[in-house]
C-alpha positions in Angstrom: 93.3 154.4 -6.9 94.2 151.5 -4.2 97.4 152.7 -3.8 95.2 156.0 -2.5 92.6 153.7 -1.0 95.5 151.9 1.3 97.3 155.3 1.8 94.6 157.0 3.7 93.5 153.8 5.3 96.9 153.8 6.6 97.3 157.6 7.6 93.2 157.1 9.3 94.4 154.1 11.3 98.3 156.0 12.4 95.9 159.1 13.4 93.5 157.0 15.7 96.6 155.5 17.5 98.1 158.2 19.6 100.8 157.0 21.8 100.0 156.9 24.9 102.4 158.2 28.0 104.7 155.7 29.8 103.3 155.5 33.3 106.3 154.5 35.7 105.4 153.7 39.1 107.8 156.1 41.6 107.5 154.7 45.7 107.5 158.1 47.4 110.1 157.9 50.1 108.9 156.3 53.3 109.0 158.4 56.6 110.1 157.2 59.7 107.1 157.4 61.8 107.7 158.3 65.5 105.2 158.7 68.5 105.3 162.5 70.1 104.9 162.8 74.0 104.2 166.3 74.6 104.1 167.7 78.0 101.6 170.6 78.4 102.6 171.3 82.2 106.7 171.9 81.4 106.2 173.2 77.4 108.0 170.1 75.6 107.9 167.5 72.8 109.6 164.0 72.6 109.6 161.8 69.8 109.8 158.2 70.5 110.0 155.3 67.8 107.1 153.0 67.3 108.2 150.7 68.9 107.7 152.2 72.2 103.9 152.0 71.6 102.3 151.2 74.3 104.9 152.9 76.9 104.0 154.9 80.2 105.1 158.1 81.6 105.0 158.2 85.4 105.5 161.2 87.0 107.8 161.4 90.9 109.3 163.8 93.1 113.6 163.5 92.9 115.2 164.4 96.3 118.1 166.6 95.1 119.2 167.1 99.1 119.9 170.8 99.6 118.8 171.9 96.5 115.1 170.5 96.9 113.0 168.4 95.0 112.2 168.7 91.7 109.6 167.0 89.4 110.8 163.9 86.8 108.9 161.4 84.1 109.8 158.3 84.0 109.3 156.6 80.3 108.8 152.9 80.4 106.5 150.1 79.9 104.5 148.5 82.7 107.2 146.0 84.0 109.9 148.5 83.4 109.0 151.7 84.0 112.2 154.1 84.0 114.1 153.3 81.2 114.8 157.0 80.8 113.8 160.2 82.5 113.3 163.7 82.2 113.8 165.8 85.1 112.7 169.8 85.3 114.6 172.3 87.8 113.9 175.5 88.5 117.1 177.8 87.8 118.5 177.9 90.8 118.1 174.6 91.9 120.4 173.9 88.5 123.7 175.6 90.2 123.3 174.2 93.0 123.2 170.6 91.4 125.8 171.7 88.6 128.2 172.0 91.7 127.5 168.6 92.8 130.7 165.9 92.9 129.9 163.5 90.6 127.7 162.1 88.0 124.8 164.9 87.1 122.2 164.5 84.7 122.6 166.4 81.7 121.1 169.3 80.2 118.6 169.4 77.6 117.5 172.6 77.3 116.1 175.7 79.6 113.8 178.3 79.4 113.8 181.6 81.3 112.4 179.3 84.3 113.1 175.5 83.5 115.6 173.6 83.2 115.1 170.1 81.6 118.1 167.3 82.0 117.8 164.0 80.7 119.2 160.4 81.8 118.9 156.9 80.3 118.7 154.3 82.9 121.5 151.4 83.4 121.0 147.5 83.5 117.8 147.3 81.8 115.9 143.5 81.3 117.4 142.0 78.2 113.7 142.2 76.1 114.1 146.2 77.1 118.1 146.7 75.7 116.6 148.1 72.7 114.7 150.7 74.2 117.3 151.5 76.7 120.2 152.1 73.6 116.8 154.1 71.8 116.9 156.3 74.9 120.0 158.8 73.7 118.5 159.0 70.8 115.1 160.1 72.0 116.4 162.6 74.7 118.2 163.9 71.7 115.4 164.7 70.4 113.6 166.9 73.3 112.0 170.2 72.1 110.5 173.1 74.0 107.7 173.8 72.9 
């Protein structure tokens, strides 16, 4: 009768202990945040790093001689304001700047009435080398929209 006694004391005490799941922590991968500029006038996207928070876009008129002016944004920061820029041309004014001598900006992408090159600019302060090496990288990443 104890041998019975301590049996179902036993099997009472294995049946209140259910085994519970081992819980193992996985880190969901981390994504690379970036900052979008999206220009609603021209139809496109850039993505900058976050490390360009804080930057400014200034907008200019480029003198392309015979073939006219064209609009361009200048990205930067305050005391360096054209690390890269984007400049838009209408069709037209691209052949006549494709047959140019010499170094042309080059082309990101076109619509049926855009088109969008891209330049990084040269001889940057030393606290902006970073950004001006980032620059390829974001133009690379220019998207109509």
């Amino acid at each position: 009768m104890k041998k019975l006694l301590a049996l179902g004391l036993c099997l009472t005490l294995l049946s209140a202990c259910e085994s519970a799941p081992i819980e193992t922590p996985i880190e969901a991968p981390v994504e690379e945040e970036n900052l979008t500029y999206s220009n609603s006038d021209y139809g496109f996207n850039l993505k900058l790093p976050m490390n360009w928070e804080g930057y400014i876009v200034t907008k200019r008129e480029l003198d392309w001689g015979e073939a006219g002016n064209s609009p361009s944004y200048d990205f930067g920061f305050e005391d360096y304001p054209e690390i890269f820029n984007v400049s838009i041309h209408t069709l037209e004014q691209w052949e006549i700047i494709s047959e140019f001598e010499g170094p042309q900006p080059p082309e990101l992408d076109q619509n049926e009435t855009w088109v969008f090159a891209g330049s990084g600019g040269h001889d940057a302060p030393e606290e902006y080398l970073n950004h001006l090496l980032e620059s390829s990288e974001i133009l690379d990443s220019f998207e109509l929209l």
